[in-house]
N, C-alpha and C positions, 0 to 999 in steps of 0.2 A: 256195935259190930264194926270192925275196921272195914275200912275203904277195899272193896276187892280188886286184886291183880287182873286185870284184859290181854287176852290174848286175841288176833285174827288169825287166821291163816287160810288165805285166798289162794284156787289155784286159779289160770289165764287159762277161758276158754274151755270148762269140762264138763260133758256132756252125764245128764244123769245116772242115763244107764252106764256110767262107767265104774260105777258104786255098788259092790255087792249088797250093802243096805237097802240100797232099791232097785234089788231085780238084779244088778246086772248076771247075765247066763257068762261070758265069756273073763273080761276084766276084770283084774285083781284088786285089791285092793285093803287088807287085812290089817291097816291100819285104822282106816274110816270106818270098817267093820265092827272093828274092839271100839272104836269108841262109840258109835253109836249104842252100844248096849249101855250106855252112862251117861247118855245125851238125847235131850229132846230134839228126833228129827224131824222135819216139817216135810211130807209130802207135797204142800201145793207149795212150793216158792218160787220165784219167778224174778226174774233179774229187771232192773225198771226200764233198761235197752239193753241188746244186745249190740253192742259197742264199746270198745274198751273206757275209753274218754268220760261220756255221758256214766255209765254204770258205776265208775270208779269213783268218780267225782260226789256223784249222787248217795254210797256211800260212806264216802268222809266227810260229808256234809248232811244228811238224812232230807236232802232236796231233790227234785224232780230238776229234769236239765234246765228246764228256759228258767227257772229259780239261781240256779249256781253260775250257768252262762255257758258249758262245759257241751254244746248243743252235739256237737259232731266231734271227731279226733282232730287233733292238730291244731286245733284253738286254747285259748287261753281262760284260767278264773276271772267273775266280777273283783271290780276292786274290791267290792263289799263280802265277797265269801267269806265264812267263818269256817273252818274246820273242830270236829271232835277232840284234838288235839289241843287246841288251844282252852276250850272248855274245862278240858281233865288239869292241863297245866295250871291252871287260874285254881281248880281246885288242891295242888298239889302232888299230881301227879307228874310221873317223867315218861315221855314219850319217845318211843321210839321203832327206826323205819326199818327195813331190811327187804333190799330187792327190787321189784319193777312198780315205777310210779302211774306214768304213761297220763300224767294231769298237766299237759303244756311243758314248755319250756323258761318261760317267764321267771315263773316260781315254783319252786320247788318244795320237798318235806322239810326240808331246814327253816325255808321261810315261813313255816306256820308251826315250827317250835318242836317238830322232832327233831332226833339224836338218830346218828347213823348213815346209813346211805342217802344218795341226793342225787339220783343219775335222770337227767334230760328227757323228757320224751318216753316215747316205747323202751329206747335204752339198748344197750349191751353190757348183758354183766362182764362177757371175757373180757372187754375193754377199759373195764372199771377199772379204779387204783387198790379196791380192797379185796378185786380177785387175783391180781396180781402179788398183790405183798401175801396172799393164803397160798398161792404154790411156793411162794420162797420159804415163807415159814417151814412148809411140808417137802420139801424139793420136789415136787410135781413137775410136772410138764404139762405146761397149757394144753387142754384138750383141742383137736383139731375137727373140722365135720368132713365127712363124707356123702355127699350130696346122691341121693337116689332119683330125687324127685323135683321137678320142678312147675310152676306155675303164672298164671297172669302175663299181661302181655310183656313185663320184662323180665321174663323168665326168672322170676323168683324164687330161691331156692328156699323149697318148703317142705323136704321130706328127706331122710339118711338116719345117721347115726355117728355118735361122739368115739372118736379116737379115747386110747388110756383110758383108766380104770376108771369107778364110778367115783371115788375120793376126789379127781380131778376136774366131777362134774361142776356143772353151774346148781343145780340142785342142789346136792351135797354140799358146797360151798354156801349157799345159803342158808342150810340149816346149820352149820358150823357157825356164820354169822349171828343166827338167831340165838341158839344157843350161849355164845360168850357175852350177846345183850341180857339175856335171864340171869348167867352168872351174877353181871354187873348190878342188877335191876337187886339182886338176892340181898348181896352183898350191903347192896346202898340202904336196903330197908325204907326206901318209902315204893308205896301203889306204884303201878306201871301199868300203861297200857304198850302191846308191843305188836306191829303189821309184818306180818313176815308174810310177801307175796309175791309167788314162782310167776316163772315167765313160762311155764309152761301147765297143760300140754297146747298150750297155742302155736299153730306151725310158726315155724318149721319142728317138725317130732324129729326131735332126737335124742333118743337115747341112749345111753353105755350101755356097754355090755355087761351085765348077761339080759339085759333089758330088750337089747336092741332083737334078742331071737325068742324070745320068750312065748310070742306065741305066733303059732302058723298060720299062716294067711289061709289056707286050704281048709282049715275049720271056725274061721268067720263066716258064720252066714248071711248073705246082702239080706241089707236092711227090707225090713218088709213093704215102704217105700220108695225102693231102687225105680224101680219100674212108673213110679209116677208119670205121668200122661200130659198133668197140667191141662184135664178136662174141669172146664168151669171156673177155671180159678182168674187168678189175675195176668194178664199178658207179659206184665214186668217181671213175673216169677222166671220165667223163662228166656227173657232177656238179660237176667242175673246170672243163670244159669251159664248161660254162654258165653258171659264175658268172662270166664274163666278158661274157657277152652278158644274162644275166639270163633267168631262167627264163620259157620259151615264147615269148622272142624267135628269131629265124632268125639259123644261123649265117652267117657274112661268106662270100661266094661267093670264090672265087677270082680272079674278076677284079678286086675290092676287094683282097680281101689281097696282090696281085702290086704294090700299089701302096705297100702299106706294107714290101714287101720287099724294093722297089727303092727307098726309105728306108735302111734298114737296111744294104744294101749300101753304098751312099754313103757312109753314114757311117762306116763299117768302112774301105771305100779312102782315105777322107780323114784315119782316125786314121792306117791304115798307114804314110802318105806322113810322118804325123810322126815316127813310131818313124823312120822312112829320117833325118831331118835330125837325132837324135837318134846314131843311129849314123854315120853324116858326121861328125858331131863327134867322136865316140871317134878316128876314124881321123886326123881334123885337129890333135888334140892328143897324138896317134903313144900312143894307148891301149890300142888293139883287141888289141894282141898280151900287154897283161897284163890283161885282163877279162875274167870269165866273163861270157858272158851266158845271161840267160833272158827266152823270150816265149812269153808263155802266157795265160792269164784264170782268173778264178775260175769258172766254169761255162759251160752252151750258151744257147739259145732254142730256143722252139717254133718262132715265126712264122708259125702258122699249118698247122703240123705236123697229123698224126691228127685230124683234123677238123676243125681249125681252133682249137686251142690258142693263149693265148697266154702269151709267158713261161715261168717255169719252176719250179721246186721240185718237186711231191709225184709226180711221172707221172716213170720215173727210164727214160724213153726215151734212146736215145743223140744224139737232139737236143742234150739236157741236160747228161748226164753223162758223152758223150763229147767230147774237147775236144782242142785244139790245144796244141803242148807242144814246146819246142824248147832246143835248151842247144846253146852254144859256149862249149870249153873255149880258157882263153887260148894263143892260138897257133895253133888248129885251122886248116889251108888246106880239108879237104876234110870233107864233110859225108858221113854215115851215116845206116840207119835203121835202127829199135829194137824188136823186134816184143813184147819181152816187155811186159805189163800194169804203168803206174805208175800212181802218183797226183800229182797236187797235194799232196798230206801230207808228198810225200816235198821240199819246194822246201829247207825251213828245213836237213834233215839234210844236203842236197847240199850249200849255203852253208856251212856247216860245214867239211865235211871238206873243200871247198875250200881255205879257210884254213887249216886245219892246226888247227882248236879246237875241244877236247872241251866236248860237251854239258854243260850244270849238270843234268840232271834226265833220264832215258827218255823217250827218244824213241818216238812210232809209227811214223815214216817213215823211210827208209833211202837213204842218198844215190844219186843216179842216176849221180854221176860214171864209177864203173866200168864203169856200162854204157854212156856216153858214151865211153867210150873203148874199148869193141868187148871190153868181159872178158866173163864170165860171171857171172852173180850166182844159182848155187844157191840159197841162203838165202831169196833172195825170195820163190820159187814163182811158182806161172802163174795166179795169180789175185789182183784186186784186192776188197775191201769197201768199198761205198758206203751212205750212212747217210740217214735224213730222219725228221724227228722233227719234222717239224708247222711250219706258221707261218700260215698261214692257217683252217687248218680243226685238227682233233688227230687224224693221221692219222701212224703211223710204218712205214717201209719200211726195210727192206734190200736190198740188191744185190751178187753176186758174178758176177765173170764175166772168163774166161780167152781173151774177145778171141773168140769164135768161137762160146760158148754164153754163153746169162745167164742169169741165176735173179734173181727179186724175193719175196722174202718180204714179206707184207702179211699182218697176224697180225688183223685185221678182215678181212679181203676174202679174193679169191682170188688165189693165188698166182701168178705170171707166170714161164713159160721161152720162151725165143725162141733157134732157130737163127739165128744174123746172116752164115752163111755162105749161107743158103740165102732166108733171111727176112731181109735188112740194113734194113728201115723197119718191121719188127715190127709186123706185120698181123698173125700168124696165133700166137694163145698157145697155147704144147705144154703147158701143163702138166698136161695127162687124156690127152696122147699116149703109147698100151703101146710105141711104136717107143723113148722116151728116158724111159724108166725108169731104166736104167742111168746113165743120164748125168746124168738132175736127180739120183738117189742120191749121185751123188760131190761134185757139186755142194752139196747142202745138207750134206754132212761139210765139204769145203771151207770152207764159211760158218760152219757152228759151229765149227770151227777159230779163223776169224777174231774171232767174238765173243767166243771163250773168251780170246785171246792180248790181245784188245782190251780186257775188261773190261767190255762192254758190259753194259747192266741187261736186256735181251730174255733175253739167256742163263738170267739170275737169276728174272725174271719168268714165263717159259715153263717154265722147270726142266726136265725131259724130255719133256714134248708141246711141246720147240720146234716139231715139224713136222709134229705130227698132224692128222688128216684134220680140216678145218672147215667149216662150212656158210656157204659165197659170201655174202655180203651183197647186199641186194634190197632195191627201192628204200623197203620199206616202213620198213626197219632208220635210213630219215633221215628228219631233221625237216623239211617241208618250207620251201620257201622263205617270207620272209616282207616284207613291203611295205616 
């Protein structure tokens, strides 16, 4: 059988429920819909942090961060990273990039043998040189923003909507991108793998019109969440909270924030509708039957979540780091669903063994292929580890959880278990509950399990009081805030 064609397509930042395949009641999304009926989608999948940097990196490489070096955003790869990229290249394939990197500045996708875009950091696509030569081609007029919204202490603008039509979106411009790379990829006749990955819906939401009015704020209903109390939980939770609004400011009501979430949605439907002209094309140039694909994102949002959170990283709520996660295998007509726990870690080892090419170096992640195609995967276990090590504040968590219970290890703070069978928006923390004694016990074995096979520095640093009793942190234990 020949080498099969790989496709990504990551969005930035998209919360599960924004997927009609999984529930969502309000958010569109009729592209992810159709394909899911042709795609194995995975209910439990879970991003290995919620952070752009560490997630991204973790995978284009199927490593865990302190592995890649990628620990927090704004840092750099080990000299020794290997990417998937280079792997497929060695085997004969052509790679190529399309869109937001957000892996350092040092090096970029060029440096590790993609074809395509190479833009810095987080990035600007409007500032790119391939969004500007796509209005000339098109005579467009750069889209411009109109700011609704704003955030954080230098008032960062993270909510509006994009002047001119959708054609002279950033979105649209990128699937135009992806697209003339499939033409070329057709053309050239050898495998391809190809990342085509939006900068959105991560704020700032904006979307064109008819995106930007599409749905009414007035029939958003607050998250079942909103109202969080931050009884029992961790004191940081609420210390994060705040530094969004700024200490002793009042949180955003709900009828405020239903507006920035019908933002948000917008612009999720208007990426969707791209992925759709994206996959149009596979079928146009008769590809879809030798392509894997995957669509997925590097983590969730708050929006507004547990009291009004916004964003994401150190709070490892399932806003965050539970996440949308979908694979078709080439040929697939009929889609599945996947109950067992994955990650994101595992994207780079599935690309793999799709191809038929062995890894250069140990992998953490373990391909999903098999369980896209309805095997069994003993080896795996029933439990995923997720990681965070700070980026804003120095604050590091852990997280396992087998899709039904969680455990968050917070070695400052106190520690968080949530039944999400019974508690799925994790209001009420069990972790002084005598009813799941037995159950956080398996759990935190579970977890040192995972730190121990992972190599993680917790393991090393805690030595055997990983998980002995600690005295909660209060608020006197922080500095306060300061002008």
């Amino acid at each position: 059988m020949a080498s099969p064609n790989l496709l990504v397509m990551l969005t930035d930042q998209q919360r599960i429920d924004t997927v009609g395949a999984y529930g969502s009641p309000v958010c569109q999304t009729p592209t992810l819909d159709r394909f899911a009926q042709t795609a194995a989608v995975f209910d439990q999948a879970y991003t290995v942090c919620a952070l752009c940097s560490p997630a991204r990196a973790s995978i284009y490489t199927g490593l865990y961060p302190h592995h890649h070096g990628m620990e927090r955003n704004e840092i750099e790869f080990r000299d020794d990273a290997r990417l998937v990229s280079q792997d497929l290249i060695d085997a004969g394939y052509r790679c190529g990039f399309v869109g937001k990197w957000h892996c350092g500045v040092e090096k970029l996708p060029r440096d590790f043998g993609f074809e395509g875009m190479s833009v810095p950091g987080y990035g600007n696509a409007r500032k790119t040189p391939e969004y500007r030569a796509y209005l000339e081609r098109t005579g467009l007029e750069p889209a411009t923003v109109e700011t609704e919204g704003a955030g954080w202490a230098n008032n960062t603008v993270l909510m509006g909507k994009m002047s001119g039509p959708v054609e002279a979106s950033v979105p649209y411009f990128l699937a135009e991108e992806a697209i003339a790379t499939l033409r070329r990829y057709h053309d050239a006749g050898q495998p391809f793998l190809l990342f085509l990955n939006f900068w959105g819906p991560h704020a700032p939401y904006l979307p064109s019109e008819p995106y930007a009015s599409m749905y009414d704020p007035a029939a958003i209903p607050p998250w079942p969440n909103f109202e969080d109390t931050y009884e029992g939980k961790p004191v940081a939770h609420r210390r994060y909270r705040d530094s969004f609004y700024g200490e002793g400011n009042p949180v955003r009501s709900w009828d405020e924030w239903a507006k920035w979430v019908a933002r948000y949605y917008g612009f999720m439907t208007q990426i969707d509708a791209q992925m759709g002209r994206v996959l149009d094309a596979l079928d146009e140039l008769v590809l879809a039957d030798s392509t894997a694909v995957i669509a997925s994102t590097d983590h969730g949002e708050h929006a507004g979540a547990h009291g009004g959170v916004h964003d994401k990283e150190m709070l490892m709520y399932q806003e965050t780091y539970h996440i949308p996660f979908m694979l078709r295998l080439p040929g697939q007509k009929e889609g599945t669903r996947v109950a067992q726990p994955v990650s994101n870690l595992d994207i780079t080892p599935t690309l793999l063994d799709l191809a038929g090419v062995e890894p250069q170096r140990p992998l953490d992640g373990r391909s999903l292929a098999p369980l896209a195609r309805g095997e069994d995967q003993p080896e795996r276990g029933d439990t995923v580890l997720c990681v965070f090590n700070g980026h804003h504040i120095l604050y590091q968590s852990r997280m396992v959880t087998n899709g039904a219970l969680k455990y968050i290890f917070n070695p400052t703070d106190r520690d968080e278990l949530y039944d999400l069978n019974t508690d799925p928006w994790e209001l009420c923390n069990l972790i002084d509950d005598p009813a799941y004694v037995e159950a956080l016990k398996a759990l935190r074995v579970r977890m040192e399990a995972h730190l121990r096979e992972a190599g993680d520095d917790l393991v090393h640093i805690y030595f055997q009081n990983l998980f002995a009793p600690r005295q909660p942190a209060t608020p006197e234990h922080f500095t306060p805030y300061r002008d």
